[in-house]
C-alpha positions in Angstrom: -134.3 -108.5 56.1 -132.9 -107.7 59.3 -129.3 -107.7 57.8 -130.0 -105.3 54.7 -131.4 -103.0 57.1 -128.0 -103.5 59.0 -126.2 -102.7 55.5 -128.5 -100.0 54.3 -128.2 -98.1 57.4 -124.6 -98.0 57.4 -124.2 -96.7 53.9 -126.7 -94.3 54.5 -125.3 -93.5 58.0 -129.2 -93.6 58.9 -129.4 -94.4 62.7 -133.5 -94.7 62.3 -132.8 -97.9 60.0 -130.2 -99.1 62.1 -132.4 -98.7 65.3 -134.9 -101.0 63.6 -132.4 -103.8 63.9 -130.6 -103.0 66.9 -131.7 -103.9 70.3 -131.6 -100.8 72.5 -129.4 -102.4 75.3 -127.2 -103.9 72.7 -123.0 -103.3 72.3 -120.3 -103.4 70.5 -116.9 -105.3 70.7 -113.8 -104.5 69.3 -110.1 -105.9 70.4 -107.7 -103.1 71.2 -104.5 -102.7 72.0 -104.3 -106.2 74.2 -107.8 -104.7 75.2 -111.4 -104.2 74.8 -113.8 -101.4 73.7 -117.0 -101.6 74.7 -119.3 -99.3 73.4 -123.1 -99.0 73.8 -125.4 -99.0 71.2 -126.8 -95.2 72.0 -123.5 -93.7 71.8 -122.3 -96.2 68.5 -125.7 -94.5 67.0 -124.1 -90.9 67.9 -120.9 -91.9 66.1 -122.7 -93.0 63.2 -124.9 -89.2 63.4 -121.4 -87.5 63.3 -119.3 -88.9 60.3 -120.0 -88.8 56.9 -122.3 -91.7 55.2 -120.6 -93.5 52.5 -123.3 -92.6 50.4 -123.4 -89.0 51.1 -119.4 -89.5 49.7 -120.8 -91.4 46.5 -118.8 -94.5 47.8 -118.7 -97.7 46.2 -120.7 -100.1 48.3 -119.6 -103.3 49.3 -121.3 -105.8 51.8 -122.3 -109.5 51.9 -123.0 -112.1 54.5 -120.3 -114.3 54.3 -122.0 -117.1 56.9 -125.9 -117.6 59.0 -125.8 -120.1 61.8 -129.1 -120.4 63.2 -128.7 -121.6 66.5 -132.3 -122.8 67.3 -135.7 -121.6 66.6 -135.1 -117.8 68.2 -130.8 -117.5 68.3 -128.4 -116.7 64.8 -125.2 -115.6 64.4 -124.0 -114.1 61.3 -121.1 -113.2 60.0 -120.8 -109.8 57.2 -118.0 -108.1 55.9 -118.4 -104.3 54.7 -116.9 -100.9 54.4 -117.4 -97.5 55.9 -114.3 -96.2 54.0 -111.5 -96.0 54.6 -111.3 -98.9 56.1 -113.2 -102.5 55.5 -115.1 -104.8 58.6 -115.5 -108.4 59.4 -118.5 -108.2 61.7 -120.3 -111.3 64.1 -123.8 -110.0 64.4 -125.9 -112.1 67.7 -129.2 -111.9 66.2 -132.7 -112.8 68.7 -136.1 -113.2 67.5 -137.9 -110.7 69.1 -142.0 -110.4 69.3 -141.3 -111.7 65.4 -138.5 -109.6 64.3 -134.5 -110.4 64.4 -132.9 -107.8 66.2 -129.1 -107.4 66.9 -128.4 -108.0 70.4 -124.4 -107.5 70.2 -121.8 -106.9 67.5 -118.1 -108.2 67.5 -116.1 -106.5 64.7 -112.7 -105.8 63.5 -111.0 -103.7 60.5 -110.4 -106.5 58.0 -108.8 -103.7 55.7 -108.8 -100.7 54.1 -110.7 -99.4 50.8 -108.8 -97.9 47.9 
C-alpha cells in the first residue's frame, strides 16, 4: 500500500499522498558530479508542487517494484523503477513500520533513462 501511494503521488504530482508515506525528517540521495545531493523531504515536496504532474501531461505511466527485502519485523528496502518524464528512475526506498504504517524514511535514486 505504502508504495502505490509512492507511485500515485508521483503521477499525480500530489504532495498530500506522498506525505502519507514519507517520514517528515526523511531525504533524498542522489550521486552528482563525483558528489552528493542531499535534499530534504519538505523542500523535495516543493519541487514536486512546482513541475508539472505526469498525469496533468496525459503521460503514459510506468512503475513497478522490481525487489522487497524485508529486513526484520519493522525494516524493508525496496527497490522501484518509474518515470517523471522526461527522464526514467531506479529508486531504493528505506521503509520503517511506524505506529502500523510503512513510511519512507530515506530515498536513494538515479535517472536510469529517459522516456520517449
Amino acid at each position: 500500500t505504502a508504495i502505490q501511494h509512492y507511485f500515485d503521488g508521483l503521477y499525480e504530482g500530489n504532495v498530500e499522498r506522498l506525505a502519507q508515506v514519507f517520514h517528515p525528517q526523511a531525504s533524498l540521495f542522489m550521486a552528482s558530479e563525483g558528489g552528493m545531493v542531499v535534499v530534504p523531504v519538505p523542500e523535495w515536496f516543493e519541487r514536486v508542487r512546482g513541475r508539472p504532474s505526469p498525469a496533468a501531461q496525459e503521460l503514459q505511466r510506468s512503475d513497478r517494484i522490481v525487489m522487497v527485502d524485508l529486513l526484520g519485523p519493522a525494516n524493508a528496502m525496496v527497490k522501484v523503477e518509474c518515470q517523471v518524464a522526461p527522464k526514467a528512475y531506479t529508486d531504493y526506498l528505506s521503509l520503517i513500520l511506524i505506529d502500523g504504517r510503512w513510511m519512507i524514511v530515506a530515498k536513494a535514486y538515479c535517472q536510469s533513462g529517459t522516456v520517449a
